[in-house]
C-alpha positions in Angstrom: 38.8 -40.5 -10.5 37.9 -42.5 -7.6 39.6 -42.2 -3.7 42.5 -45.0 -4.5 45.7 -43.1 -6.9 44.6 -46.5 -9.1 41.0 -46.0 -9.7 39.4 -44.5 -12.6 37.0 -44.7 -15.5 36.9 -43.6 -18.7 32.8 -42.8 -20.4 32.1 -41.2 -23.2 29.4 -38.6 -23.3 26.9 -40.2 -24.6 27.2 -43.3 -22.8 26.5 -41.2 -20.0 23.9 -39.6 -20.7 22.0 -43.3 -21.8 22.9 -44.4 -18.4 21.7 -41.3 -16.5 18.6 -41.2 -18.6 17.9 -45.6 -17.9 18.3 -44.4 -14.7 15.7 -41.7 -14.6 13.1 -43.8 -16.2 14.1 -46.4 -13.2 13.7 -43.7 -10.7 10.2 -42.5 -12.3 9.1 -46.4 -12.3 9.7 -46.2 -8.6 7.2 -42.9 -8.4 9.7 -40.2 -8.0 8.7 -37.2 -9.6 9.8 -33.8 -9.7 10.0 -31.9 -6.0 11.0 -35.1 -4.2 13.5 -36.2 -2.3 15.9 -38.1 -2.7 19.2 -39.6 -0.6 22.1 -41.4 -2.4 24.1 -43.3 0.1 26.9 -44.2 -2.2 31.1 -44.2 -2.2 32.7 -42.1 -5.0 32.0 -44.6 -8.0 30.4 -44.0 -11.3 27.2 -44.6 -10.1 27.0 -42.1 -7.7 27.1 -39.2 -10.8 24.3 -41.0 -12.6 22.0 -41.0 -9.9 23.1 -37.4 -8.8 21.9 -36.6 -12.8 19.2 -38.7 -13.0 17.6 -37.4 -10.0 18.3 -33.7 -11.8 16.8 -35.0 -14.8 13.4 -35.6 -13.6 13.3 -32.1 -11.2 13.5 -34.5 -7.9 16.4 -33.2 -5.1 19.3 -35.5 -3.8 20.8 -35.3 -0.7 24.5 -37.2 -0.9 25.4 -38.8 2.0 28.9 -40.0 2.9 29.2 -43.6 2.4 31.5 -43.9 6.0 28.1 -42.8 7.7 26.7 -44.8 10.4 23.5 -46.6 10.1 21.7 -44.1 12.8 23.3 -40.8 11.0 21.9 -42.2 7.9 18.2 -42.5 9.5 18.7 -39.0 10.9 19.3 -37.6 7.6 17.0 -39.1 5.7 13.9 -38.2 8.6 15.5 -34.7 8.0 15.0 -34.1 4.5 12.1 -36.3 4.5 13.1 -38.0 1.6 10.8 -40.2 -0.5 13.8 -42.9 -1.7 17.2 -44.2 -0.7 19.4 -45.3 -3.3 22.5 -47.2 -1.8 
């Protein structure tokens, strides 16, 4: 279910779980391994979950950040938690 009463999307399983693991082998291509950081600076779609279970796939922590979020509160979390990669 996304924030509008009209939005939503139907996935099966398994076609999660290819898309979450494509996306782990993405985020490993990119040199995240297990212990980093991560921030995902998303709104509430279907990509939001895959990269939130990628990124547990693979061992590395996520940070969510609100997609309504200025520019400078985005910085300031992301020096915070030191992350090593910003999905948006």
């Amino acid at each position: 279910e996304g924030n509008e009463p009209g939005d939503s999307t139907k996935i099966t399983y398994r076609e999660l779980l290819h898309k979450v693991c494509q996306f782990a082998n993405i985020l490993r291509s990119q040199g995240v391994k297990k212990g980093d950081r991560v921030s995902i600076y998303l709104p509430m779609i279907l990509e939001l979950v895959i990269a939130m279970l990628a990124c547990a796939r693979i061992g590395a922590l996520h940070s969510v950040v609100f997609a309504g979020f200025s520019a400078d509160s985005l910085c300031e979390r992301i020096l915070d938690c030191g992350c090593s990669l910003l999905i948006t």
